[in-house]
TORKOL-4160 file (C-alpha; in steps of 0.2 Angstrom, whole numbers, padded with zeros to 4 digits, m for minus):
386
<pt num="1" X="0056" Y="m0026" Z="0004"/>
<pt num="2" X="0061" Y="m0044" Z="m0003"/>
<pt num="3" X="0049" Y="m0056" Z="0000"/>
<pt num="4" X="0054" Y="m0073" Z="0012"/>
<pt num="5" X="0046" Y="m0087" Z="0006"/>
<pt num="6" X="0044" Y="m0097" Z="0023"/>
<pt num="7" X="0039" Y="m0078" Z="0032"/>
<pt num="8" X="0027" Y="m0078" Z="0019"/>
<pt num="9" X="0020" Y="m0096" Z="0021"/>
<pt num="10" X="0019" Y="m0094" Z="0041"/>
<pt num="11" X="0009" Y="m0079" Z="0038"/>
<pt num="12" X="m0001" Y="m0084" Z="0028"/>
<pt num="13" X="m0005" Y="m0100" Z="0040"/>
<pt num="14" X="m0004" Y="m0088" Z="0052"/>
<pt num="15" X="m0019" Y="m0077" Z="0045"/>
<pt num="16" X="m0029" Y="m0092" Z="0041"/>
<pt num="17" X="m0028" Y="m0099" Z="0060"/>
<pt num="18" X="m0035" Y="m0082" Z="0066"/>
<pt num="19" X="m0050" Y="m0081" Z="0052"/>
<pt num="20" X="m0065" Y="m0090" Z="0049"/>
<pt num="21" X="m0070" Y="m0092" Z="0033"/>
<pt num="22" X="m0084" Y="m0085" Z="0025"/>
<pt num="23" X="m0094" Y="m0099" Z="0024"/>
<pt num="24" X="m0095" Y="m0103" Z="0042"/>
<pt num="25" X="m0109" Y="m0087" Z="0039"/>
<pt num="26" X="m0126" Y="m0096" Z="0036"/>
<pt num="27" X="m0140" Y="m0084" Z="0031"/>
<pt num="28" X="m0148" Y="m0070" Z="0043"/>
<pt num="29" X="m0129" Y="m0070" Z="0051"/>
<pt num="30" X="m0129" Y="m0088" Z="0061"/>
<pt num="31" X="m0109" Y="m0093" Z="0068"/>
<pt num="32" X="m0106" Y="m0112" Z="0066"/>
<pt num="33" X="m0100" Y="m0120" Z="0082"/>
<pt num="34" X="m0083" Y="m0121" Z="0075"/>
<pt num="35" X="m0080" Y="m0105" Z="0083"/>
<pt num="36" X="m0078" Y="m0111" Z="0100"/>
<pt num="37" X="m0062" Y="m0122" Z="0093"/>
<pt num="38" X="m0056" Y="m0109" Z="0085"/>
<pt num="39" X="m0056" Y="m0097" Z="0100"/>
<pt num="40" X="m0047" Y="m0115" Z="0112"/>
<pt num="41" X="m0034" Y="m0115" Z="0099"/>
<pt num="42" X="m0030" Y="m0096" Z="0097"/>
<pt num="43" X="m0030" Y="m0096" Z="0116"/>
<pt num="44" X="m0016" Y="m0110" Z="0115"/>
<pt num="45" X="m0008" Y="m0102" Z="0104"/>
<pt num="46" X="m0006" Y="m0084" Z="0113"/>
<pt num="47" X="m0004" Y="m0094" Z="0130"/>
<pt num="48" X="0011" Y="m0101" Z="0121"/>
<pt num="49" X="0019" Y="m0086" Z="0114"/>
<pt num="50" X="0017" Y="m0094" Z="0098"/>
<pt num="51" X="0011" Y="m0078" Z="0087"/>
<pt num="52" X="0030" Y="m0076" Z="0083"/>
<pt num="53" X="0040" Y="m0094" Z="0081"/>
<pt num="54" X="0056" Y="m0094" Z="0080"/>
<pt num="55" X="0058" Y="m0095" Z="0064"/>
<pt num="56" X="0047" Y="m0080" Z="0059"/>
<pt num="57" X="0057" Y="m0068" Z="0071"/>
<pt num="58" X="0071" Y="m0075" Z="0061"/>
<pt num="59" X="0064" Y="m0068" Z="0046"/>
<pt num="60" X="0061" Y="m0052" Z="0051"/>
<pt num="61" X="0079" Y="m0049" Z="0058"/>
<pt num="62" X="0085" Y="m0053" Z="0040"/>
<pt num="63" X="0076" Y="m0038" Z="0033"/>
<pt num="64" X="0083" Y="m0028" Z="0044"/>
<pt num="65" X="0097" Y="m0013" Z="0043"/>
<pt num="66" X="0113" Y="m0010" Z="0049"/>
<pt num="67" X="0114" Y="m0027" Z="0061"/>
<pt num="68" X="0101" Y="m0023" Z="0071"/>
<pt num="69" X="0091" Y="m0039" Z="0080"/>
<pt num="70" X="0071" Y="m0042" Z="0086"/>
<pt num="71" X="0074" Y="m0049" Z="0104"/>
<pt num="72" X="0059" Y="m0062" Z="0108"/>
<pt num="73" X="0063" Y="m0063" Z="0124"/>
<pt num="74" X="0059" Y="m0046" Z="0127"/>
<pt num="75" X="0043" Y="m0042" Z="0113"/>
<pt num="76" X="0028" Y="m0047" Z="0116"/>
<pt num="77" X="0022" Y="m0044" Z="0098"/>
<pt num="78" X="0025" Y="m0035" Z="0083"/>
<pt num="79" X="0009" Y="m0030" Z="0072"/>
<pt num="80" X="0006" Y="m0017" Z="0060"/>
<pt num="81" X="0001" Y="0000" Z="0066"/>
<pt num="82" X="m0016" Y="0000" Z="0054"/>
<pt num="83" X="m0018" Y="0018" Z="0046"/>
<pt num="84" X="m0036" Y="0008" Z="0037"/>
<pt num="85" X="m0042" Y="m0010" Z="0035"/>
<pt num="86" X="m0032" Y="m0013" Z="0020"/>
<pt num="87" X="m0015" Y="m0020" Z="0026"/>
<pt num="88" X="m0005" Y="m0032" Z="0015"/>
<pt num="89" X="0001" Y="m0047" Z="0026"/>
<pt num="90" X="0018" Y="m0046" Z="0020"/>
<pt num="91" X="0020" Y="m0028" Z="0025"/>
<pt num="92" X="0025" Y="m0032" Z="0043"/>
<pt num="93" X="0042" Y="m0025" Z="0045"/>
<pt num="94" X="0037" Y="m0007" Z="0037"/>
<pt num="95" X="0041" Y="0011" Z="0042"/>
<pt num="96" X="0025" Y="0010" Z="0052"/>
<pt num="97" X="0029" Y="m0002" Z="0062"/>
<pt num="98" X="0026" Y="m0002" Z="0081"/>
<pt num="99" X="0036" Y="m0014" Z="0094"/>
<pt num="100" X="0029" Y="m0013" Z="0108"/>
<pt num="101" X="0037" Y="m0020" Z="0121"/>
<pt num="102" X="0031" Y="m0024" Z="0140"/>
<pt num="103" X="0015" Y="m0015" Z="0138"/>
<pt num="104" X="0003" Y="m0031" Z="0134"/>
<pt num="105" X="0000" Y="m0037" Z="0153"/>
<pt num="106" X="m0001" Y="m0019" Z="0157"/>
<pt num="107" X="m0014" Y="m0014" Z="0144"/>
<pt num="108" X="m0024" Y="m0028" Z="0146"/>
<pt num="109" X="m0026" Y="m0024" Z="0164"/>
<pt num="110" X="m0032" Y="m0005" Z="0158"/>
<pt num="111" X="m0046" Y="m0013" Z="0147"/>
<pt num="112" X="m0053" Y="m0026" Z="0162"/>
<pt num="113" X="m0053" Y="m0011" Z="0172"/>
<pt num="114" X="m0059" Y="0003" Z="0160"/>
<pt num="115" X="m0076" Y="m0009" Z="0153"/>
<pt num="116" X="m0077" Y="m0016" Z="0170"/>
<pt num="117" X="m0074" Y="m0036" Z="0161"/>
<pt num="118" X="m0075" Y="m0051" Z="0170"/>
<pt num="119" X="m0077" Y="m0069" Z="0167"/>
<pt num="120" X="m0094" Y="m0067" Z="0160"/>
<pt num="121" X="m0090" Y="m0056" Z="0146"/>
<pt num="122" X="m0092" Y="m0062" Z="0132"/>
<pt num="123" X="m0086" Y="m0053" Z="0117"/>
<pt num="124" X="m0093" Y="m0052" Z="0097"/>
<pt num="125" X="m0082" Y="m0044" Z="0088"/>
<pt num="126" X="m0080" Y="m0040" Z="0066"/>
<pt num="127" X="m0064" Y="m0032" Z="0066"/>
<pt num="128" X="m0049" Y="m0041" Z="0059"/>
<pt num="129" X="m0035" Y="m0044" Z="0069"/>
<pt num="130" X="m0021" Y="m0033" Z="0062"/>
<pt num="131" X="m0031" Y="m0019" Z="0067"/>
<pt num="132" X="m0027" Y="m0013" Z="0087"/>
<pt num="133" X="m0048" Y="m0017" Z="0092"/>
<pt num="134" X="m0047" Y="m0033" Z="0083"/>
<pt num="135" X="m0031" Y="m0041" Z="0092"/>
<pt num="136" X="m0028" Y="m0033" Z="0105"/>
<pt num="137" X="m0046" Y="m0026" Z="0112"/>
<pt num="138" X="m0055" Y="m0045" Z="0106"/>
<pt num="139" X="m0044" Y="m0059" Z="0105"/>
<pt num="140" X="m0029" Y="m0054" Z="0117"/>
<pt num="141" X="m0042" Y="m0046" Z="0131"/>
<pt num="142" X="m0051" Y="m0063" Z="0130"/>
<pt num="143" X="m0037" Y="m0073" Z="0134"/>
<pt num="144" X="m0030" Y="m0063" Z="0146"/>
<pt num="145" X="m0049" Y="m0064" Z="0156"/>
<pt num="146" X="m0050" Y="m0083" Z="0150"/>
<pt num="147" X="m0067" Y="m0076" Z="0144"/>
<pt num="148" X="m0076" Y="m0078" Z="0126"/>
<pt num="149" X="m0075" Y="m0068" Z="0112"/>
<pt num="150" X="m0083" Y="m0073" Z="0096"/>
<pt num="151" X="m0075" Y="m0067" Z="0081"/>
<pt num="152" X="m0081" Y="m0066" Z="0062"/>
<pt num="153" X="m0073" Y="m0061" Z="0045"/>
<pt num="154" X="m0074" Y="m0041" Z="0043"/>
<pt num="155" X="m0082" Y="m0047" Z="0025"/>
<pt num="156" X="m0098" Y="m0053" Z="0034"/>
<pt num="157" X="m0100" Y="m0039" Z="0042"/>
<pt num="158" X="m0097" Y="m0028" Z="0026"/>
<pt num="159" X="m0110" Y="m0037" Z="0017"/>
<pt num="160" X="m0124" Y="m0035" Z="0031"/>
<pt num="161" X="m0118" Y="m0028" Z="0047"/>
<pt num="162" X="m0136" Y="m0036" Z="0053"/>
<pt num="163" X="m0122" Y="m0054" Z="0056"/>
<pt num="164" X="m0116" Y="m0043" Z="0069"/>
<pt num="165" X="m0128" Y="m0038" Z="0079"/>
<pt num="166" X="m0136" Y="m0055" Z="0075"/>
<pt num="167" X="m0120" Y="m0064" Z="0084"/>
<pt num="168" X="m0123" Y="m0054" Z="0098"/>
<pt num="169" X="m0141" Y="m0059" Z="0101"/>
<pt num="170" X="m0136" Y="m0075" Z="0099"/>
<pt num="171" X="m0120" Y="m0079" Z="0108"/>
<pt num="172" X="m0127" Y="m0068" Z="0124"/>
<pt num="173" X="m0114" Y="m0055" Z="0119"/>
<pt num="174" X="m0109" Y="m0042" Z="0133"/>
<pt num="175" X="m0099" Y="m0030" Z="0122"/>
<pt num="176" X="m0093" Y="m0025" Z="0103"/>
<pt num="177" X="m0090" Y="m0012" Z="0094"/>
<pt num="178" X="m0078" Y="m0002" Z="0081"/>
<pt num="179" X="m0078" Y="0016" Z="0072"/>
<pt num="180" X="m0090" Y="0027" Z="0070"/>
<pt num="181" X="m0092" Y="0021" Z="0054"/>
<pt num="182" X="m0097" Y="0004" Z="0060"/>
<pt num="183" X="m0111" Y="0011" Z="0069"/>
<pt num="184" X="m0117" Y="0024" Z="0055"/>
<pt num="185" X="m0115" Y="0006" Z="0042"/>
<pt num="186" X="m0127" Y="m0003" Z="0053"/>
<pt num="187" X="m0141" Y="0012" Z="0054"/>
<pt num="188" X="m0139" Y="0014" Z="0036"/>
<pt num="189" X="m0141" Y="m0004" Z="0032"/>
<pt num="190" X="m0151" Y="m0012" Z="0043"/>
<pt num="191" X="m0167" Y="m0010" Z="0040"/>
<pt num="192" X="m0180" Y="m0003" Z="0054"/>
<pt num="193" X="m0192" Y="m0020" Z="0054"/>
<pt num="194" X="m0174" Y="m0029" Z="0055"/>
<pt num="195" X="m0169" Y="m0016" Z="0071"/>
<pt num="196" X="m0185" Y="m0021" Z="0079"/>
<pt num="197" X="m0185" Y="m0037" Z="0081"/>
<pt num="198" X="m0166" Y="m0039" Z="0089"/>
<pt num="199" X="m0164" Y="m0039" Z="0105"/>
<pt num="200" X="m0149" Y="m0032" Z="0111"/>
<pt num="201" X="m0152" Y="m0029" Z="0132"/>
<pt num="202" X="m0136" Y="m0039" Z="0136"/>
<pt num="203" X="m0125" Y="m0031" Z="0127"/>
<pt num="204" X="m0116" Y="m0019" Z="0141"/>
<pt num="205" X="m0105" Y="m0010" Z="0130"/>
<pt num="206" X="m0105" Y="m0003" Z="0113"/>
<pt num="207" X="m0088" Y="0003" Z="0113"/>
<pt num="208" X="m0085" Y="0015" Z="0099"/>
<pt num="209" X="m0065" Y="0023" Z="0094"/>
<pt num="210" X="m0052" Y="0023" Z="0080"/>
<pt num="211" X="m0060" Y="0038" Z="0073"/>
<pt num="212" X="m0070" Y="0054" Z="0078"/>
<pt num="213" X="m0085" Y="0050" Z="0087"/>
<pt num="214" X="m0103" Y="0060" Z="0083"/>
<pt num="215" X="m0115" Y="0062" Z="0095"/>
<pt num="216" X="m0127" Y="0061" Z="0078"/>
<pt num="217" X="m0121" Y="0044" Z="0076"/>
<pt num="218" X="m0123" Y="0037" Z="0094"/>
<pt num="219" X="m0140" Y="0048" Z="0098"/>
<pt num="220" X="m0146" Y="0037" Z="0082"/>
<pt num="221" X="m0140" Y="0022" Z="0086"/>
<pt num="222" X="m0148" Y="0019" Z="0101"/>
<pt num="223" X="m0165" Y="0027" Z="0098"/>
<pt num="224" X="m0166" Y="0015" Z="0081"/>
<pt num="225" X="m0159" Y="0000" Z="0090"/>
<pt num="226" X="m0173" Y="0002" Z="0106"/>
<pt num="227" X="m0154" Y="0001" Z="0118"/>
<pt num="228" X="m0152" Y="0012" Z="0132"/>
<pt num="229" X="m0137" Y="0028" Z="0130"/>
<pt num="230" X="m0128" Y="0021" Z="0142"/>
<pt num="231" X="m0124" Y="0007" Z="0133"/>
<pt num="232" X="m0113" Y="0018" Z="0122"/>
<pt num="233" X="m0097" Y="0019" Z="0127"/>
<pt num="234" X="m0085" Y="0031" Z="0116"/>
<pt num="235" X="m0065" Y="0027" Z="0120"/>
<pt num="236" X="m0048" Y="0034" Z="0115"/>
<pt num="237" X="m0032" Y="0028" Z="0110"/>
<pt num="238" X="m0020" Y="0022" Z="0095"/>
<pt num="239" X="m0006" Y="0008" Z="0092"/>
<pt num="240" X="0007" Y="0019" Z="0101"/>
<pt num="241" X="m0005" Y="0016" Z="0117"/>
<pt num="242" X="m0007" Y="m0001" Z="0113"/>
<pt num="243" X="m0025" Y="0003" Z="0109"/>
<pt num="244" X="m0036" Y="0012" Z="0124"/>
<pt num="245" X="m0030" Y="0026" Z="0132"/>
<pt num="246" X="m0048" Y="0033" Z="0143"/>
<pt num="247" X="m0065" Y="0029" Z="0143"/>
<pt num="248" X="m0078" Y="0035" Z="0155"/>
<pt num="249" X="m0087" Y="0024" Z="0170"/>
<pt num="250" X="m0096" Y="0008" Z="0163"/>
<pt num="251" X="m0116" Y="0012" Z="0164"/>
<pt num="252" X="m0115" Y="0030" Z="0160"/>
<pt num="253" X="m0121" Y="0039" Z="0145"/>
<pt num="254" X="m0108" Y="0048" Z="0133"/>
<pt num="255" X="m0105" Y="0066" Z="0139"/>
<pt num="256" X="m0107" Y="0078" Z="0125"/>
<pt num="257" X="m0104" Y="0097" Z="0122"/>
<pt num="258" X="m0110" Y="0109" Z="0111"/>
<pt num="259" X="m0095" Y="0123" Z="0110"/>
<pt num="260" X="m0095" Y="0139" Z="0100"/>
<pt num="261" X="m0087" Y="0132" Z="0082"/>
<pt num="262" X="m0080" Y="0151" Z="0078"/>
<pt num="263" X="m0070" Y="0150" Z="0095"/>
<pt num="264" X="m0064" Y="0133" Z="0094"/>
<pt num="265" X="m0056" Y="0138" Z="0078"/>
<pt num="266" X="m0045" Y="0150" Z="0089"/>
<pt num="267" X="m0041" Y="0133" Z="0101"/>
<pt num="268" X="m0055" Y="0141" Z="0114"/>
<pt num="269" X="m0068" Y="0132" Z="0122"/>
<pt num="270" X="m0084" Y="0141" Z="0125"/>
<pt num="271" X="m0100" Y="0133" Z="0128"/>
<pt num="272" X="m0113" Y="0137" Z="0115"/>
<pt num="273" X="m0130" Y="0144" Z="0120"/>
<pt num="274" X="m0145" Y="0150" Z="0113"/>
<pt num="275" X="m0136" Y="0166" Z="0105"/>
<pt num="276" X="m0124" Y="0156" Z="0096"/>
<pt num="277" X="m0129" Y="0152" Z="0078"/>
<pt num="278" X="m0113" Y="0141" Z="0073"/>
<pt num="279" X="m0108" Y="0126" Z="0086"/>
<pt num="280" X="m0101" Y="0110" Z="0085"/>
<pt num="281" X="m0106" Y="0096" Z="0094"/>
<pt num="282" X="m0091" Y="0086" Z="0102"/>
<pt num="283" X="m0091" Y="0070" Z="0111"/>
<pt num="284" X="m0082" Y="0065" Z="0128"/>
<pt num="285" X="m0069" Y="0051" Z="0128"/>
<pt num="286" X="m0069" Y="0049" Z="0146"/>
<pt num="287" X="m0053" Y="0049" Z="0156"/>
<pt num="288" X="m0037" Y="0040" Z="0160"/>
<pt num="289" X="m0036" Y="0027" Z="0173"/>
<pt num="290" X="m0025" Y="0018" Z="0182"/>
<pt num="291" X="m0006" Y="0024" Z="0182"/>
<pt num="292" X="m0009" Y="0036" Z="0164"/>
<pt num="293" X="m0008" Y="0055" Z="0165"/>
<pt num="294" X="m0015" Y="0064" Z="0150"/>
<pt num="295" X="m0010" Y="0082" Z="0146"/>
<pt num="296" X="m0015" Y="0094" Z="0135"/>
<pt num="297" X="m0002" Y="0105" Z="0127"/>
<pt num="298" X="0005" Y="0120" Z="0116"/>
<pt num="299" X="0011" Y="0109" Z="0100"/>
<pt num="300" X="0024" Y="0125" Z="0097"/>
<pt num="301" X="0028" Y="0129" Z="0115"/>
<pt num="302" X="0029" Y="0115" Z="0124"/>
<pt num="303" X="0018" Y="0123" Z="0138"/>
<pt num="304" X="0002" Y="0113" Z="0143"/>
<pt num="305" X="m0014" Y="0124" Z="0142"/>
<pt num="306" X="m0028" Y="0128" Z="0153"/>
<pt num="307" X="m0044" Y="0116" Z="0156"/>
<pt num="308" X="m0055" Y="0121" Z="0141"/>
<pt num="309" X="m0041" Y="0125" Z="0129"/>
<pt num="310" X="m0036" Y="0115" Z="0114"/>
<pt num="311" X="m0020" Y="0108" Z="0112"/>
<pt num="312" X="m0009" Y="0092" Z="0108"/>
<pt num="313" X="m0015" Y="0076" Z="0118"/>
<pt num="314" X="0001" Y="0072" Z="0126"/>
<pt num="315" X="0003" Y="0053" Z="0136"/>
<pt num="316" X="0012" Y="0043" Z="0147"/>
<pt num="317" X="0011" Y="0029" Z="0156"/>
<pt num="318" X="0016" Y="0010" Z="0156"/>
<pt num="319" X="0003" Y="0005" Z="0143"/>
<pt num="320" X="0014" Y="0014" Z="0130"/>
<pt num="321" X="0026" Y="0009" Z="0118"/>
<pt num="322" X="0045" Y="0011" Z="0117"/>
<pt num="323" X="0044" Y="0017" Z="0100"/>
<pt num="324" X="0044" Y="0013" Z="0082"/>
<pt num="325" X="0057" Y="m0001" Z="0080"/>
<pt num="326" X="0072" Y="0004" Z="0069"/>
<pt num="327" X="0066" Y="0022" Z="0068"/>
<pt num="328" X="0077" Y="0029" Z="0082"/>
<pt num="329" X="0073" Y="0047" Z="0075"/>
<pt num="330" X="0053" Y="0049" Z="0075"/>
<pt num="331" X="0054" Y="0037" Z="0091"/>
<pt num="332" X="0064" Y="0052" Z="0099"/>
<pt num="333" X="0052" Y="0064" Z="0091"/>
<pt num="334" X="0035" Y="0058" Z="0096"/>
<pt num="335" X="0040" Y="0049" Z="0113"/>
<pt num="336" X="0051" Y="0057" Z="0121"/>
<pt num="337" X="0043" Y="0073" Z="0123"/>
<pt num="338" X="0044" Y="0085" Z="0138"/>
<pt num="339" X="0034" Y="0099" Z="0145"/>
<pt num="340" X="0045" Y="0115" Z="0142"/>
<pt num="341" X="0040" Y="0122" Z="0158"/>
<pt num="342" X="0040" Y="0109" Z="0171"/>
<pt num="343" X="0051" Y="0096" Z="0163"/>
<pt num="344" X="0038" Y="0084" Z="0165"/>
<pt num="345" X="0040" Y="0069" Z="0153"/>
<pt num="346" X="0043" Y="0057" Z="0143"/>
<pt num="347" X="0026" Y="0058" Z="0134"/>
<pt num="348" X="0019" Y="0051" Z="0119"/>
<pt num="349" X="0013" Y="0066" Z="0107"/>
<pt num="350" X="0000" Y="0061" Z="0098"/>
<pt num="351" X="m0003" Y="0072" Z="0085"/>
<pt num="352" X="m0021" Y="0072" Z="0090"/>
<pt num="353" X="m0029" Y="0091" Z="0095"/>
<pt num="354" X="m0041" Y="0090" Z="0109"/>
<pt num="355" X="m0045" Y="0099" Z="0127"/>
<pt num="356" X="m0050" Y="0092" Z="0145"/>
<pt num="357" X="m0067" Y="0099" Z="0153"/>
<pt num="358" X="m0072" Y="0093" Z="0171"/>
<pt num="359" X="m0058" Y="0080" Z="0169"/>
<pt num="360" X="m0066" Y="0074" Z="0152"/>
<pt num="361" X="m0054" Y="0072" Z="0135"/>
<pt num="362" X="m0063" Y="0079" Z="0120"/>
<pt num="363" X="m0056" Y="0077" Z="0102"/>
<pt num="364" X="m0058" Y="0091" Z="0089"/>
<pt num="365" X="m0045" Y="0083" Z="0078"/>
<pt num="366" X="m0029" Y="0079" Z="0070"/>
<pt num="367" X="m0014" Y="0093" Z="0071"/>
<pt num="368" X="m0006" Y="0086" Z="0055"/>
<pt num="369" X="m0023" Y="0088" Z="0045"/>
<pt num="370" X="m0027" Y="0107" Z="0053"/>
<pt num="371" X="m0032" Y="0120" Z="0039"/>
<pt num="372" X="m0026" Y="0137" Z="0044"/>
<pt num="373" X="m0035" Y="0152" Z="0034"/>
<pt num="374" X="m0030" Y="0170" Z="0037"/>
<pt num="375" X="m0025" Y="0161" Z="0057"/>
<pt num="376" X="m0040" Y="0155" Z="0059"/>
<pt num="377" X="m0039" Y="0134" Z="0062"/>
<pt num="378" X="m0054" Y="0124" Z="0053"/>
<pt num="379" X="m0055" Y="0105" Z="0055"/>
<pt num="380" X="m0057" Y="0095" Z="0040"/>
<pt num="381" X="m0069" Y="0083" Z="0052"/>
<pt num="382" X="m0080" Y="0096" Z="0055"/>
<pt num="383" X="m0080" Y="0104" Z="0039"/>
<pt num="384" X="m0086" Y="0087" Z="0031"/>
<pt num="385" X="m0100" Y="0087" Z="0042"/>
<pt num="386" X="m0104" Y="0105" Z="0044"/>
């Protein structure tokens, strides 16, 4: 893709608006007060409907095929649909590429109502904003509550994820979050004289997505960090569900299973008891809410499957996308799927392998990543950590 000089620039201002620089970090992780106009003029800015001008949607029509036209009258936002942290500015009319269209309002909604926000919440978040937790999970949530959230580079969080949980003690912070690897960084890092002496009470929710979630991980975290488990809170979802998708009730622990690992390679779930040498310990994502329905589903067949049977994670609702803007094939092909039997549908397939248990969504993987030996289905996830 040519680059555009101006789309370039206004990006680039764009990006520097929505940062802080890395010297507003003092040492042992203090924010300056500058944050507080920063957050005022982001607000302005999204109350606006300034995150695309004019002239930038301009741009991006002009790299694009066969006469087609982005309509700012009906798109809320264009961002990158992040595969890692590591995105280049420029790259934001690509094949990955999500428009999503209409689904802001309603997805905003499903957040307020899945973490149980308010007013008072008060957010402190490390993830940058072209990732779905970053924009639309921090700053977008905020504006739409008119509540707080206090951002910081993702750098100072990389050097000493201790900023973090700093900035939370500091600012009165009622919720953060990020991957698994966020949580496993910061038990890894931080040292235990450093974990003693924060004081983390206020912080409702640890929210924890974007990648699969160990019970390892979360039993650690909150043991080390003297929290209480209910102050975990694992969640679902992806760009094409304009980020969550379920989460479970807000002051309960995370619901875990510990299932046979030899029949879960055949896509069965059986609870695993003292007999059972080999198991896997999987965590619960909680459940949809609002108007979403979430099936589970024979990738091959079409049919959904039993409770306690592994299959694709299918999803509808209106806090899914359209599709993938100018892609009018893999749109058709991963959003416009129907149940073979029932005719039930549209759904968003996933690609993401996982089962429902006493209404819970467990994840057990990604189909596209599946190893199959002599028909038997291993997961490269588990594998790693077996």
């Amino acid at each position: 893709m040519t680059k555009d000089k101006n789309f370039s620039n206004e990006l680039d201002s764009l990006f520097e608006e929505m940062s802080l620089d890395e010297a507003s970090i003092l040492a042992g992780g203090e924010i300056q007060p500058t944050q507080e106009e920063y957050e005022r003029e982001l607000i302005d800015k999204l109350n606006n409907n300034d995150l695309l001008s004019d002239e930038m949607v301009e741009s991006i029509n002009n790299h694009l095929d066969q006469g087609e036209t982005l309509d700012p009258k009906i798109t809320n936002f264009i961002k990158e649909q992040a595969e890692s942290l590591r995105v280049e500015k420029e790259e934001v009319v690509s094949e990955e590429v999500v428009q999503e269209v209409n689904t802001k309002e309603d997805n905003s909604e499903y957040i307020r109502q899945t973490f149980d926000f308010n007013l008072e919440s008060v957010g402190v978040n490390w993830l940058p904003i072209f990732h779905d937790m970053g924009l639309i999970g921090g700053v977008l949530q905020a504006a739409y509550l008119g509540a707080l959230n206090v951002g910081m580079p993702p750098t100072a969080f990389l050097k000493s994820p201790l900023n973090w949980l700093k900035a939370l003690e500091k600012y009165n912070g009622t919720t953060g979050g990020g991957p698994n690897f966020g949580f496993d960084y910061s038990l890894e890092k931080i040292s235990q004289q450093d974990k003693d002496q924060l004081n983390l009470e206020k912080v409702r929710t640890f929210y924890c997505g974007a990648e699969p979630v160990r019970k390892q991980t979360m039993e650690s975290f909150y043991k080390e960090f003297g929290i209480e488990a209910r102050q975990l809170y694992p969640v679902y979802g992806m760009a094409e569900t304009t980020l969550i998708a379920s989460g479970g009730y807000q002051n309960e622990a995370p619901k875990y299973l510990s299932v046979d690992s030899e029949k879960l390679s055949k896509g069965i779930i059986s609870i695993a008891d003292n007999n059972i040498t080999k198991a896997v310990d999987l965590v619960g994502c909680g459940h949809s809410w609002m108007d979403t329905c979430i099936k589970i589903v024979n990738p091959e067949t079409f049919i959904e499957v039993d409770d306690n049977m592994v299959g694709e994670i299918w999803i509808s609702g209106p806090t899914v996308a359209k599709g993938y803007y100018g892609k009018p094939e893999e749109t058709n092909r991963s959003f416009n799927a129907f149940t073979k039997d029932t005719n039930d549908g549209p759904f968003l397939r996933t690609g993401d392998l996982g089962f429902l248990s006493d209404k819970e969504l467990y994840i057990t993987g990604r189909l596209k990543d599946m190893i199959i030996i002599r028909g038997v289905n291993f997961y490269p996830n588990d594998m790693e950590f077996s």
